[in-house]
C-alpha positions as CSV (number, residue, x, y, z in Angstrom):
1,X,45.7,-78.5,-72.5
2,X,45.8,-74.7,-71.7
3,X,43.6,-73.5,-69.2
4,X,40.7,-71.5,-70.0
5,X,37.8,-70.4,-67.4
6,X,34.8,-68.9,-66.7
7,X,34.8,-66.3,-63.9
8,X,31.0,-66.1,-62.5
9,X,31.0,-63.1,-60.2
10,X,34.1,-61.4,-61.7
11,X,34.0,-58.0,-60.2
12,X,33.8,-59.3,-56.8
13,X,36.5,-59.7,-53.8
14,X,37.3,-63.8,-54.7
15,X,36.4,-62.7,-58.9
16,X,39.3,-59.7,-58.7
17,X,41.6,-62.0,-57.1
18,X,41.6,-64.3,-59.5
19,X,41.4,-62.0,-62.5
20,X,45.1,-61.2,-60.7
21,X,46.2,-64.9,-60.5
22,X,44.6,-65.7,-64.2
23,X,47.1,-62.4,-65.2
24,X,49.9,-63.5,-63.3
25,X,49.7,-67.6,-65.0
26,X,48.5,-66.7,-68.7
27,X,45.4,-68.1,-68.0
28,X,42.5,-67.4,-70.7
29,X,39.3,-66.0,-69.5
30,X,36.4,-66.9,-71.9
31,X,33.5,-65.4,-69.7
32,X,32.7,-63.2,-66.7
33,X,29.6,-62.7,-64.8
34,X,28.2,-59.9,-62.5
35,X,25.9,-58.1,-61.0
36,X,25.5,-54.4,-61.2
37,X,29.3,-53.1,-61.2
38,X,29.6,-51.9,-65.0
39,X,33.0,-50.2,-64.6
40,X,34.8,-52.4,-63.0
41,X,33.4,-55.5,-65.5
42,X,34.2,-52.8,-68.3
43,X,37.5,-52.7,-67.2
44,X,38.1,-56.6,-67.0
45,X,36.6,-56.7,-70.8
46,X,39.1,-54.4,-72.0
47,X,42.5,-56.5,-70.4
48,X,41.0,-60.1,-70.4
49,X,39.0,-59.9,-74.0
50,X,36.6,-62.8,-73.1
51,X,33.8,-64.1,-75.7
52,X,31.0,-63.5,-73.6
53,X,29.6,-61.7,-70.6
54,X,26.8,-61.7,-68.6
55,X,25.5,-58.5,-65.9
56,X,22.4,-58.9,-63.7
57,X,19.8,-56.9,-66.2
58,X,18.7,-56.0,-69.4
59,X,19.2,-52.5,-69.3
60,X,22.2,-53.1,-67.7
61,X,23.2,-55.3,-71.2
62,X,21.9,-52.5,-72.7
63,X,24.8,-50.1,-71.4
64,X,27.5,-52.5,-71.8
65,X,27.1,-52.9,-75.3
66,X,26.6,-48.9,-76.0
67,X,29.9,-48.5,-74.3
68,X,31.5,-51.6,-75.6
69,X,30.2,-52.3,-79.6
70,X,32.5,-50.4,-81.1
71,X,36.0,-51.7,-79.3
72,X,34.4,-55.4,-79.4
73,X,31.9,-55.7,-82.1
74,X,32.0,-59.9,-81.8
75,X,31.3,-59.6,-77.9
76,X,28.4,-61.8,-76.8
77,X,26.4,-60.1,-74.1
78,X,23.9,-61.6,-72.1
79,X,22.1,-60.7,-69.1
80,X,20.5,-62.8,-66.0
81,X,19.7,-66.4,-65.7
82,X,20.2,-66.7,-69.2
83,X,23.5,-65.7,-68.6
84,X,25.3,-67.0,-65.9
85,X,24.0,-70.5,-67.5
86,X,25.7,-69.9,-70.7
87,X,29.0,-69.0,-68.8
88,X,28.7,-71.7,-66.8
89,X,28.4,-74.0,-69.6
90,X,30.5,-72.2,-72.5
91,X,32.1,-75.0,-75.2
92,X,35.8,-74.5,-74.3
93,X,36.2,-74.1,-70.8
94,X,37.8,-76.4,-68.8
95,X,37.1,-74.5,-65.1
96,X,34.3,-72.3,-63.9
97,X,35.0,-70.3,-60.5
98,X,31.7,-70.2,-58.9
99,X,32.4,-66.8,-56.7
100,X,28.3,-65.4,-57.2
101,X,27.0,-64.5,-53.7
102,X,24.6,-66.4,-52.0
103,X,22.3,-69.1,-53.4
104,X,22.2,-67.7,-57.0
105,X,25.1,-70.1,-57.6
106,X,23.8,-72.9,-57.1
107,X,22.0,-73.3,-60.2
108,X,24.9,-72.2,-62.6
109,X,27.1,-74.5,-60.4
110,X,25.0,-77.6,-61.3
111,X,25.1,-76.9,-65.0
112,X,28.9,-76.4,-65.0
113,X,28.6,-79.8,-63.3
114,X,26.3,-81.3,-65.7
115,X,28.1,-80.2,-68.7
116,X,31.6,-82.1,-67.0
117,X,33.3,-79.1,-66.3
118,X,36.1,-78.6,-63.2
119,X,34.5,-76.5,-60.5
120,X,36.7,-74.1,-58.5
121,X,34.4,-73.3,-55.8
122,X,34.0,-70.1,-53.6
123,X,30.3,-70.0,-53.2
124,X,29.5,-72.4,-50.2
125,X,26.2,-71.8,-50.1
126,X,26.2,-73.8,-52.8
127,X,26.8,-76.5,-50.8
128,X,25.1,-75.3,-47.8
129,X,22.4,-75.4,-49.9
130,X,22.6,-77.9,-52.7
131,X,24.8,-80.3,-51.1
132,X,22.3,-82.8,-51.9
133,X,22.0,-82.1,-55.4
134,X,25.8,-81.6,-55.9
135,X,27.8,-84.0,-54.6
136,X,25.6,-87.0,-56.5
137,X,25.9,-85.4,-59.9
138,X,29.7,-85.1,-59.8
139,X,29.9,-88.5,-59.2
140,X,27.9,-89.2,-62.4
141,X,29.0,-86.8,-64.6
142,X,32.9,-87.3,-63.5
143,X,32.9,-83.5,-62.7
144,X,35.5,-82.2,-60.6
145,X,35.2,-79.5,-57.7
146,X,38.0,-78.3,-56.1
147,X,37.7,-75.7,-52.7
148,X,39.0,-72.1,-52.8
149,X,37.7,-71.3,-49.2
150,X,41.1,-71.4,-47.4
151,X,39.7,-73.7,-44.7
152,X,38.5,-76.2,-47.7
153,X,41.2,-75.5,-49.3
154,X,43.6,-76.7,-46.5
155,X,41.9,-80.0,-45.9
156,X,41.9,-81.1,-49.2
157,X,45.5,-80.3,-49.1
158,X,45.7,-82.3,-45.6
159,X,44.0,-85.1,-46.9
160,X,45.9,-85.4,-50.1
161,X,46.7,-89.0,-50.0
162,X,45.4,-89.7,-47.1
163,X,44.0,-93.9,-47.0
164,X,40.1,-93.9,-47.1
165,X,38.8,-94.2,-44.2
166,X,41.5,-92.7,-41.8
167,X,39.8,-89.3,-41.2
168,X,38.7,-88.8,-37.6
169,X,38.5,-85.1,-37.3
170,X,38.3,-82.0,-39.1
171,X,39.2,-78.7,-37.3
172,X,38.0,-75.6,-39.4
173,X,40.4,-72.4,-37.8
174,X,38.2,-69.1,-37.1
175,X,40.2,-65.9,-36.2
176,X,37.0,-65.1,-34.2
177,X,36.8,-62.0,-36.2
178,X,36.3,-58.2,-35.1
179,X,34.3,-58.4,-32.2
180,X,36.6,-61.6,-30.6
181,X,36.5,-61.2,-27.0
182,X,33.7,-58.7,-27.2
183,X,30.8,-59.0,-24.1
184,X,27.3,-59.2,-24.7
185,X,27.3,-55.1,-23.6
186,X,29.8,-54.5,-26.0
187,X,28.0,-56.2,-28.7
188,X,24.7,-54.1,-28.3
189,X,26.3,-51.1,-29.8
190,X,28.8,-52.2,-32.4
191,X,28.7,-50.2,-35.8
192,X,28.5,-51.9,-39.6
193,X,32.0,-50.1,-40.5
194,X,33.5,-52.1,-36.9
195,X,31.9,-55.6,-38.8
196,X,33.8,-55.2,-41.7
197,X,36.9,-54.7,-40.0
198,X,38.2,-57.7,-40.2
199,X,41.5,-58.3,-38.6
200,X,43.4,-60.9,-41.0
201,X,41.3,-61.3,-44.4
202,X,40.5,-59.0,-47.1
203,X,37.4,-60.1,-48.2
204,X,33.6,-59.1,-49.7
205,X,30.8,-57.2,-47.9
206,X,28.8,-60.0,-47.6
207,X,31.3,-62.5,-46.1
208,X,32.7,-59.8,-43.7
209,X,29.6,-59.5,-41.7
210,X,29.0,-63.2,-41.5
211,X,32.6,-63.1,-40.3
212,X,32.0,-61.0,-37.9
213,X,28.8,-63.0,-36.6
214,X,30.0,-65.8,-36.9
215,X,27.4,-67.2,-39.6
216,X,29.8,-67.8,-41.7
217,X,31.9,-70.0,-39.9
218,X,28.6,-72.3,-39.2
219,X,28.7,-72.6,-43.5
220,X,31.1,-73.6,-43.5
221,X,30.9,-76.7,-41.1
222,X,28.2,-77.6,-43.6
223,X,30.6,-77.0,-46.8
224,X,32.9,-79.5,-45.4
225,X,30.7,-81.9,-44.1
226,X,29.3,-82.5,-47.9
227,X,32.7,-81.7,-49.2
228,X,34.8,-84.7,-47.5
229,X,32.2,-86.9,-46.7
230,X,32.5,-86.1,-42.3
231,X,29.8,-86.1,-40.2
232,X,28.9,-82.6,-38.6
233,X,30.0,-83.9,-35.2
234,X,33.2,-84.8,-36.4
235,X,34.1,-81.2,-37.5
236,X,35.4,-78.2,-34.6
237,X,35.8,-75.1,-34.8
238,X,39.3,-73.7,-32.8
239,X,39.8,-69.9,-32.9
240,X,42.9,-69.2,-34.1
241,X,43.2,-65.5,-34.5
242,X,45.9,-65.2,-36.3
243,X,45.3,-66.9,-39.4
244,X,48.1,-69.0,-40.3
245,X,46.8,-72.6,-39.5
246,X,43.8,-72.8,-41.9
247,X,42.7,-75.7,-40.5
248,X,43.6,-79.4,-39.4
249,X,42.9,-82.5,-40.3
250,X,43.2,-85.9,-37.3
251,X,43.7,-89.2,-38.6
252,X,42.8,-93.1,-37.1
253,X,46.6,-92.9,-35.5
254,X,45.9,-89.7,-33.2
255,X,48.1,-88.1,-35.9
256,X,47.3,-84.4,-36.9
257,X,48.0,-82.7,-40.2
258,X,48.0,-78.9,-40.9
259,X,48.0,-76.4,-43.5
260,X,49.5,-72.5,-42.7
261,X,49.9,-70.0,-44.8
262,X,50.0,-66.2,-45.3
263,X,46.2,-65.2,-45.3
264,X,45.4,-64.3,-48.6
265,X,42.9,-65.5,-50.8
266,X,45.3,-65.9,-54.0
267,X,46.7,-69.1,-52.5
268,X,43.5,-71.5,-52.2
269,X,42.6,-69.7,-55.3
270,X,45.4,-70.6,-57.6
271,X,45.8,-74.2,-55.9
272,X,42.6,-74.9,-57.7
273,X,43.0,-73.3,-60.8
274,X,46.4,-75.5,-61.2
C-alpha cells in the first residue's frame, strides 16, 4: 500500500525534516498543520499538493485561501481544533506525524489513535502527558506508534526482538547541552542566544531551551517509561556529549545493546515512516 501521511506541525524543525524525507521516498502528503507560519506552509502547499490544511486561526484561514484559491481551487482549509482533528483523522492516511508543540498534540494524537491510524511520534508530551490515555487505546484499537525522538528511536531499535521480559535497563544518552560543565556562577548570566546553541542537534526553539535546561531530558524519561513499559527507576541518564550512542538498552544476561548514529533527526524520522 503506498504511503500517505498527515504532517501536524509541518512548518516546524521535526515537520521540515520530514517534508525532506517524504521528498526524498515519494511519500504522499495528504494534510499539514500549523501554527502561525503562512509562508513557509504556503510554500509546502505549492510542492507537496495535499487535500487539506489546517493553520492556528480564522483569519489566518482567511489569508491562506486569498493567496491560495486561485492555484488550488479544490483545497480544503481549516483552521484550529477543528483542524488538526480532521488531519489527524483524514480517510486515506495510513501515518500521522505528531510534531505539534507541547500538549496541543495530545488530543489530535488520540483521534489518529482512535481512528486506527500508525502514529510517528515526535511530540512527547504527549506521552508525558497522556501516557495514561494513550497507551490503553492503542491496545484496543490495534493502533500503531512508532518513536521519532532519536533516544526512542534507538531503543525500539535495541529492543527489536528482544524476549519479553529480558529488559533490565534503559540508558537515554544526553549531550549535556550548551552550558555542560557550566558552574552555578556561570549559569546566573547565561543569554537565550547561548541556550539555543546547541552543540550536536539542529532542532526547534522550544526543544533547544529545554535542552539546555535539561527539562527536556526529564520528558523524556517519562516518554519511555510509558513507551516500553520500564519503570522510572530502571531508566539513566549518561551524558554522552557527543551524540553518537543515542542510547542503550541492558538485558537479564548483563548484556548491553546500542544504537549510534550521525545526529540528525532524518534518521529516527524516516525509520518510522518505513
Amino acid at each position: 500500500m503506498t504511503q500517505t501521511i498527515s504532517l501536524l506541525g509541518s512548518t516546524g524543525s521535526i515537520g521540515t525534516q520530514t517534508l525532506e524525507v517524504c521528498r526524498h521516498l515519494g511519500i504522499k502528503v495528504a494534510a499539514l498543520t500549523c501554527g502561525r507560519r503562512l509562508d513557509t506552509l504556503e510554500r509546502q502547499i505549492r510542492e507537496f499538493k495535499p487535500g487539506l490544511v489546517s493553520v492556528a486561526s480564522a483569519e489566518d484561514a482567511r489569508e491562506l485561501q486569498s493567496r491560495l484559491s486561485g492555484d488550488f481551487p479544490r483545497l480544503e482549509i481549516l483552521h484550529g481544533r477543528e483542524g488538526n482533528l480532521a488531519a489527524a483523522t483524514l480517510p486515506g492516511v495510513t501515518t500521522v506525524v505528531a510534531a505539534m508543540v507541547g500538549v496541543a498534540g495530545l488530543e489530535p494524537v488520540l483521534a489518529a489513535v482512535q481512528a486506527g491510524k500508525t502514529i510517528a511520534l515526535a511530540n512527547k508530551e504527549t506521552l508525558v502527558a497522556g501516557g495514561a490515555l494513550v497507551m490503553p487505546l492503542l491496545e484496543t484499537t490495534g493502533a500503531r506508534l512508532y518513536p521519532v525522538d532519536s533516544e526512542h528511536s534507538a531503543i525500539w531499535q535495541c529492543l527489536a526482538g528482544a524476549p519479553e521480559g529480558s529488559l533490565t535497563r534503559i540508558f537515554l544518552t544526553a549531550s549535556g547541552g550548551p552550558f555542560r560543565g557550566k558552574t552555578r556562577a556561570d549559569l546566573a548570566t547565561v543569554t537565550v542566544e547561548q541556550a539555543l546553541r546547541h552543540p550536536t542537534w539542529a532542532m526547534g526553539g522550544k526543544i533547544t531551551i529545554d535542552s539546555a535546561t535539561l527539562m527536556n531530558k526529564g520528558l523524556e524519561v517519562i516518554e519511555a517509561a510509558w513507551l516500553f513499559d520500564c519503570p522510572v527507576d530502571q531508566i539513566e541518564v549518561v551524558v554522552h556529549p557527543q551524540s553518537i550512542i543515542h542510547s542503550m538498552v541492558e538485558f537479564k544476561d548483563g548484556s548491553v545493546l546500542a544504537q549510534m548514529g550521525f545526529p540528525d533527526m532524518k534518521l529516527p524520522i524516516q525509520l518510522a515512516l518505513t
